[in-house]
C-alpha positions as CSV (number, residue, x, y, z in Angstrom):
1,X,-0.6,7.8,15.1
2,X,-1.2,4.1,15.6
3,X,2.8,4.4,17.3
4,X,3.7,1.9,14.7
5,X,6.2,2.1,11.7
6,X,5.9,-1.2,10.9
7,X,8.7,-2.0,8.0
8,X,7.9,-0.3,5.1
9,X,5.2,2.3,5.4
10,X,4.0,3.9,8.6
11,X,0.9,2.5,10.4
12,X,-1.5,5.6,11.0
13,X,-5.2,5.2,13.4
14,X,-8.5,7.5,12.0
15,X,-9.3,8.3,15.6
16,X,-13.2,8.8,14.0
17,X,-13.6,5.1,13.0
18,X,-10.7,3.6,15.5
19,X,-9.2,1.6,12.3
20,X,-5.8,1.9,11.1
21,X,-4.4,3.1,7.8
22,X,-1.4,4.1,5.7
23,X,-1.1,6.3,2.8
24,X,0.8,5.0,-0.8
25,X,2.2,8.3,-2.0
26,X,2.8,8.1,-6.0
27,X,4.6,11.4,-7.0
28,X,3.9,13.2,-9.1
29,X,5.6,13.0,-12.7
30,X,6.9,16.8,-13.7
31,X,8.6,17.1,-17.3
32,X,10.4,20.4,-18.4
33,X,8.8,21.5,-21.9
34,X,11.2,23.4,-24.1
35,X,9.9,26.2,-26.8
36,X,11.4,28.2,-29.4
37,X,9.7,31.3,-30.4
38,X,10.7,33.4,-32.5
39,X,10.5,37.3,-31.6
40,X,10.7,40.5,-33.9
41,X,14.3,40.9,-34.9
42,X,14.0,37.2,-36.2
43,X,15.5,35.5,-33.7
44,X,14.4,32.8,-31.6
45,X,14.1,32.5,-27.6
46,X,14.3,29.1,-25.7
47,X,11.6,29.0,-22.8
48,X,11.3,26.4,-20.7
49,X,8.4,25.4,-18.5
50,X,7.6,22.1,-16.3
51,X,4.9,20.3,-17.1
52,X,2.7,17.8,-14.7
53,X,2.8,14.5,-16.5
54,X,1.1,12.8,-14.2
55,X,-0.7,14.6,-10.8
56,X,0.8,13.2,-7.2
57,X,-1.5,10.4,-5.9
58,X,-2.2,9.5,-2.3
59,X,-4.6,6.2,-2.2
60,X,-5.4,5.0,1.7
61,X,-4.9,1.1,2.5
62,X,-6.7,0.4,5.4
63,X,-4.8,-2.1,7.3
64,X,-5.3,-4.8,10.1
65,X,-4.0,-2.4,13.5
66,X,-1.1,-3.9,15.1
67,X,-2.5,-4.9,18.2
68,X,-5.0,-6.9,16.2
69,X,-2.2,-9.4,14.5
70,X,-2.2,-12.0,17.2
71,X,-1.2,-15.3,17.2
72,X,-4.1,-16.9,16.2
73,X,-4.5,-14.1,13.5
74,X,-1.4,-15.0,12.3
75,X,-1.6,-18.6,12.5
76,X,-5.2,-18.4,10.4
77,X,-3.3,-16.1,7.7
78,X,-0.8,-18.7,7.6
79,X,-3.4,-21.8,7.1
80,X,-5.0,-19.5,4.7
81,X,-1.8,-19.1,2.6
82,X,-1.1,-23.1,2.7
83,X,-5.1,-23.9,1.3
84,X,-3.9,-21.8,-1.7
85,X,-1.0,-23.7,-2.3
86,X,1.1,-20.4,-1.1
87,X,2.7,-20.8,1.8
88,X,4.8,-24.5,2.8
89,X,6.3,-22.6,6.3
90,X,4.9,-24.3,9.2
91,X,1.7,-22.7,11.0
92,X,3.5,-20.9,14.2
93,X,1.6,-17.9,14.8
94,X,4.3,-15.8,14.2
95,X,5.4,-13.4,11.5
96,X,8.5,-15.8,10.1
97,X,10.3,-14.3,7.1
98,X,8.5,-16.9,4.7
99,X,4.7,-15.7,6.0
100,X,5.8,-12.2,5.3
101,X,7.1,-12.9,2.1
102,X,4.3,-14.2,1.0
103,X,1.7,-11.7,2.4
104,X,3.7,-9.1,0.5
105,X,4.2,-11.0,-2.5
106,X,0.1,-11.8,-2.2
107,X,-0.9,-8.4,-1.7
108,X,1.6,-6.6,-4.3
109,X,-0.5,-8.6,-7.4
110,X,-3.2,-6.6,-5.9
111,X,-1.8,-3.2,-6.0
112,X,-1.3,-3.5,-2.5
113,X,2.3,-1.8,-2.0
114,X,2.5,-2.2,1.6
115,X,4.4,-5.3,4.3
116,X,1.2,-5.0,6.0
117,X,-1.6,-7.0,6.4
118,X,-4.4,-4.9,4.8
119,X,-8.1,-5.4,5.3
120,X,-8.8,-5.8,2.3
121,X,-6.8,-8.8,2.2
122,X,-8.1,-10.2,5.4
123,X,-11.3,-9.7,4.0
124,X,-10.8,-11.8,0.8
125,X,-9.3,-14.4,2.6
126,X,-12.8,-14.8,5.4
127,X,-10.6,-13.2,8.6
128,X,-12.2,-10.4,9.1
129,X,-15.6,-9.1,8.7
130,X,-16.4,-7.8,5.3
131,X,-19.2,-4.9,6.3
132,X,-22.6,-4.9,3.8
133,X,-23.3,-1.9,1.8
134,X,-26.9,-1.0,1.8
């Protein structure tokens, strides 16, 4: 492990590619079905069996590692927040209340569940490297 819970998920390391990661768990969604069959005499028996609605989901966010959120990390997410109109905090370099709100709140539209900066993210907004698939 990366050593971090950091809020609301925990903050994993793939020791193969040295990034970190977390994992958004959806359960899965289990409904009891109810039958009536009828047997030989005429006379019906209730069976009930579950049912899996919906399979359990595991989908990997790869995240920005903790050790990589540094001040001026911070301070560029923040200036990239205020060019979109997003963020009005001042640029500190710090993670205020206001820069995590709105990295959450920016990331959640995404289907990015996670209090986390996620690459991803970091990506779209130019801070980190956006690798080219050949």
């Amino acid at each position: 492990a990366c050593g971090g819970d950091m809020g609301d998920s925990t903050v994993l390391r793939d020791d193969a590619t040295n990034t970190c990661f977390t994992d958004k768990i959806t359960p899965a969604i289990i409904e009891t079905a109810i039958e009536h069959r009828q047997v030989a005499d005429g006379t019906f028996e209730t069976h009930k069996r579950p049912v899996i609605i919906r399979e359990r989901e595991v989908m990997r966010i790869d995240l920005i590692c903790p050790e990589d959120q540094t001040p001026d990390f911070i301070a560029s997410l923040q200036r990239a927040f205020k060019a979109r109109n997003l963020y009005g905090g001042p640029v500190t370099g710090t993670w205020t209340a206001e820069t995590k709100k709105t990295l959450f709140d920016y990331q959640t539209v995404r289907g990015l569940d996670t209090q986390e900066p996620t690459l991803s993210v970091a990506q779209e907004l130019g801070l980190a490297i956006t690798p080219i698939k050949r």
